[in-house]
C-alpha positions, 0 to 999 in steps of 0.5 A: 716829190721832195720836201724841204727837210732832207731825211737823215735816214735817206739812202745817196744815189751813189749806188747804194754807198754810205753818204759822205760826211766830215773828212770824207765829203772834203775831196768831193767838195774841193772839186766842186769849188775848183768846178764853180771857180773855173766859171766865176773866175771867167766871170769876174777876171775879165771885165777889168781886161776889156780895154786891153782886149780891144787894143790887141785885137785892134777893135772898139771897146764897144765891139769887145763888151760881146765877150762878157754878154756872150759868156752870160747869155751861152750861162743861160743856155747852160744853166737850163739845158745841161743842168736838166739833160745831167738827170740822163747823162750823170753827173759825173759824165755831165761836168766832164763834158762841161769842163772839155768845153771850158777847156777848148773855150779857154784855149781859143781865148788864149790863142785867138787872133781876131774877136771872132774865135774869141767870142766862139772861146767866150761862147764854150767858157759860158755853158760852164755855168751850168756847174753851180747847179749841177754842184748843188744837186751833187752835193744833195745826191752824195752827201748826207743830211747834216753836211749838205747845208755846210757844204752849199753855203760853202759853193754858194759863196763862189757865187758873187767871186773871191770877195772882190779880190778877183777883179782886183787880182784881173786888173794887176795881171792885164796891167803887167802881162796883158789880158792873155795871161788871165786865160792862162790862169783859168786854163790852170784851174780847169785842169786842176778841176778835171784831175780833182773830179776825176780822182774825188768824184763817186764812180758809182752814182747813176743818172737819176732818170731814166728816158731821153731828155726833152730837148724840143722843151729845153729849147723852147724855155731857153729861147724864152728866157734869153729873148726876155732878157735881151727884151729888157736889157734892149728896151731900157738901153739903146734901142728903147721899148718901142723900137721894132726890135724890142717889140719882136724880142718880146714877142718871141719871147712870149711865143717861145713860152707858148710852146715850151708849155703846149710841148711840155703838157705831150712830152712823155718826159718833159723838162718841168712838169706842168702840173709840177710847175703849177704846185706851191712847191715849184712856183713859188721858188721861182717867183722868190728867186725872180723877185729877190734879184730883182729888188735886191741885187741892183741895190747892192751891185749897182745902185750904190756903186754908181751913186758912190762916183758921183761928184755932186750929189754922191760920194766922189769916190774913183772907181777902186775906192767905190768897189772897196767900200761897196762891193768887198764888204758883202761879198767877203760877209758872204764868203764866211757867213754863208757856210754857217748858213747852210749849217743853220737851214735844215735845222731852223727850215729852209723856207724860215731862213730865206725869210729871215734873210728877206726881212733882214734884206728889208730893213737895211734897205729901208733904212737905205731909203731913208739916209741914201746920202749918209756914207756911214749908214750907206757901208753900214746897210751894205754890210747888213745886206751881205749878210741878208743877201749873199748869206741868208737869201742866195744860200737858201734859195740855192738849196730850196732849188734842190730840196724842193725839185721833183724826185723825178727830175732832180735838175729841172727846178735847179734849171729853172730857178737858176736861168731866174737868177740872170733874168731877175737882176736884169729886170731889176737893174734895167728898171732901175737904172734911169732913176740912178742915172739922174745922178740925185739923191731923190732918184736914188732914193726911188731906187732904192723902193722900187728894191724894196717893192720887190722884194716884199713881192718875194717875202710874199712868195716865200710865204705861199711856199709849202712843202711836198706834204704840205708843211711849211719848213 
């Protein structure tokens, strides 16, 4: 298994070649920012877009919110299966495959006369969040040790978009040339990407497993993780929890990962090892990645934008004033901070800066807790956060996903750990959002504890992790 130090000494699986560092890894780290960014652009362009997409296409604005749930749960599909089948496939050939579909995706958005084809496009764009995951274990595969860390905050900053500014920039294009011309944009960006990993990518690096893919598995885990998020994002919304429905989402969702688990305990070549998954070096990670999105993501992207446009017991701020004040401020913290992160966490220990970044998380929303209706300290907690959060947390816990998976099977733990990111802030954000909702400072306060709960449950995590030789790092 690995540890979660890196081995100067290691030799890349590039076929033996000298791992990149300095100006060599430049050309392979722009491809993979022009991978990461064709997704996330898919993702945080087109929310702005939904008004007009609903009057072209002459249908509710209700009927065309499909286009963003859509893209997210085919983002779960993507993320677990295309991230695990890239051990057997290559890497290479992996985000070939992934960007043909962004591509024919994007063309059907485009072009689309009806909502159907738009949502089949919506459907194809979603499985290229799978590029996240796989640029992570590229880096890890074809850099050296020195180099990756820089180089993962560099990607992980892609991760929450382009400091706000995409969004804003979504809504200008929509307004004066109509939602149409967003997908124009991301087309251009898919193949610049196509020609920059065609040209940058290692020719030479092999797949790094040998077999076939569990496929029977892969299902079994991504029908389980798509039914509970749907479970809780059901329950806590229309339909409630005691409707019939949500029950039958839940329990899908429980017998899917009864098999996943009874297939992987015969698969010659499972998806996860079992005995893998049960290790301080596997289940730990996955519980720290469920429990921080799940306590610290709906504070930072929900709770106090939505508390911000309350005219009573808020701040009375319109919608563009909120995003500038709460969203802009950690996402560009993120975007300069966490490069330098990855530069910082094989040197201090990956697990010791996720910590760092817990506590830090910790006291900012504490005091949150504290004064939730002080504007100043409300700015001040958030810009801490981007910092504790978009930096220290996602950047660590991006790359422990690599360092700590199994030698064996490089992209089950990123598989994993990456379908956690979307189901965590769901758990968070259903769990939340009624007390938000209240429209008090009490409910917000309310809020704020249950993120602070769970994410001292993730600190408590980060403290069972161990490495493969069973030091902490």
């Amino acid at each position: 298994m690995a540890t979660t130090q890196h081995n100067p000494q290691r030799m890349p699986t590039t076929g033996g070649s000298p791992a990149l560092s300095g100006k060599g890894m430049i050309p392979l780290v722009a491809a993979l920012i022009l991978c990461v960014l064709s997704y996330q652009l898919n993702a945080s362009m087109i929310t702005p877009a939904l008004p007009d997409m609903a009057e072209t296409l002459g249908v509710s604005v209700n009927d065309v919110s499909q286009v963003s749930s859509l893209f997210l749960l085919f983002g779960s599909i993507g993320g677990i299966l295309l991230t695990r089948w890239s051990d057997y496939l290559g890497r290479r050939n992996m985000l070939f495959l992934i960007l043909g579909c962004l591509f024919v995706g994007t063309l059907l958005a485009l072009f689309s006369p009806n909502l159907i084809l738009l949502l089949i496009g919506r459907a194809l764009q979603g499985l290229s969040s799978a590029t996240f995951q796989l640029s992570y274990l590229v880096l890890d595969e074809a850099l050296d040790a020195k180099s990756f860390g820089v180089a993962l905050g560099a990607i992980t900053a892609i991760n929450g978009g382009v400091g706000g500014f995409d969004g804003v920039l979504g809504g200008l294009l929509t307004e004066h040339f109509g939602y149409r011309s967003l997908f124009v944009v991301i087309l251009a960006f898919v193949i610049v990407s196509f020609v920059a990993v065609l040209v940058a990518f290692p020719k030479n690096m092999p797949p790094s497993s040998k077999g076939r893919f569990d496929w029977w598995g892969g299902v079994f885990i991504t029908v389980a993780v798509i039914c509970l998020g749907q479970f809780i994002s059901r329950g806590s919304g229309d339909w409630g929890w005691s409707d019939w429905r949500t029950i039958g989402l839940l329990a899908v969702s429980v017998a899917a990962m009864v098999l996943f688990f009874i297939r992987e305990q015969r698969a010659a070549d499972p998806v996860i090892s079992i005995e893998e998954l049960k290790s301080r070096q596997v289940w730990p990670l996955i519980a720290a990645v469920l429990l921080t999105l799940a306590g610290v993501y709906p504070v930072i992207n929900f709770t106090l934008v939505v508390f911000s446009q309350n005219a009573d017991a808020g701040f009375g701020m319109n919608a563009s004033m909120s995003s500038l004040c709460f969203l802009v401020p950690p996402a560009v913290l993120g975007i300069v901070a966490a490069p330098i992160v990855g530069w910082i966490a094989p040197r201090v220990g990956w697990i010791r800066t996720l910590r760092i970044g817990l506590l830090v998380c910790l006291a900012a929303m504490a005091v949150l807790a504290l004064f939730p209706d002080n504007l100043i300290i409300a700015i001040a907690c958030v810009v801490v956060l981007g910092i504790g959060y978009n930096a220290l947390a996602l950047t660590t816990l991006n790359g422990l996903g690599v360092v700590l998976s199994p030698e064996a099977s490089k992209g089950s733990l990123p598989a994993v750990s990456g379908a956690c990111f979307g189901l965590g802030s769901s758990i968070g954000v259903a769990l939340i959002s009624p007390f938000v909702s209240s429209g008090t400072v009490g409910g917000v306060r309310i809020a704020v504890i249950i993120g602070i709960v769970f994410t001292v449950l993730s600190f408590a995590a980060s403290m069972a992790m161990r490495a493969a030789d069973g030091r902490q790092s």
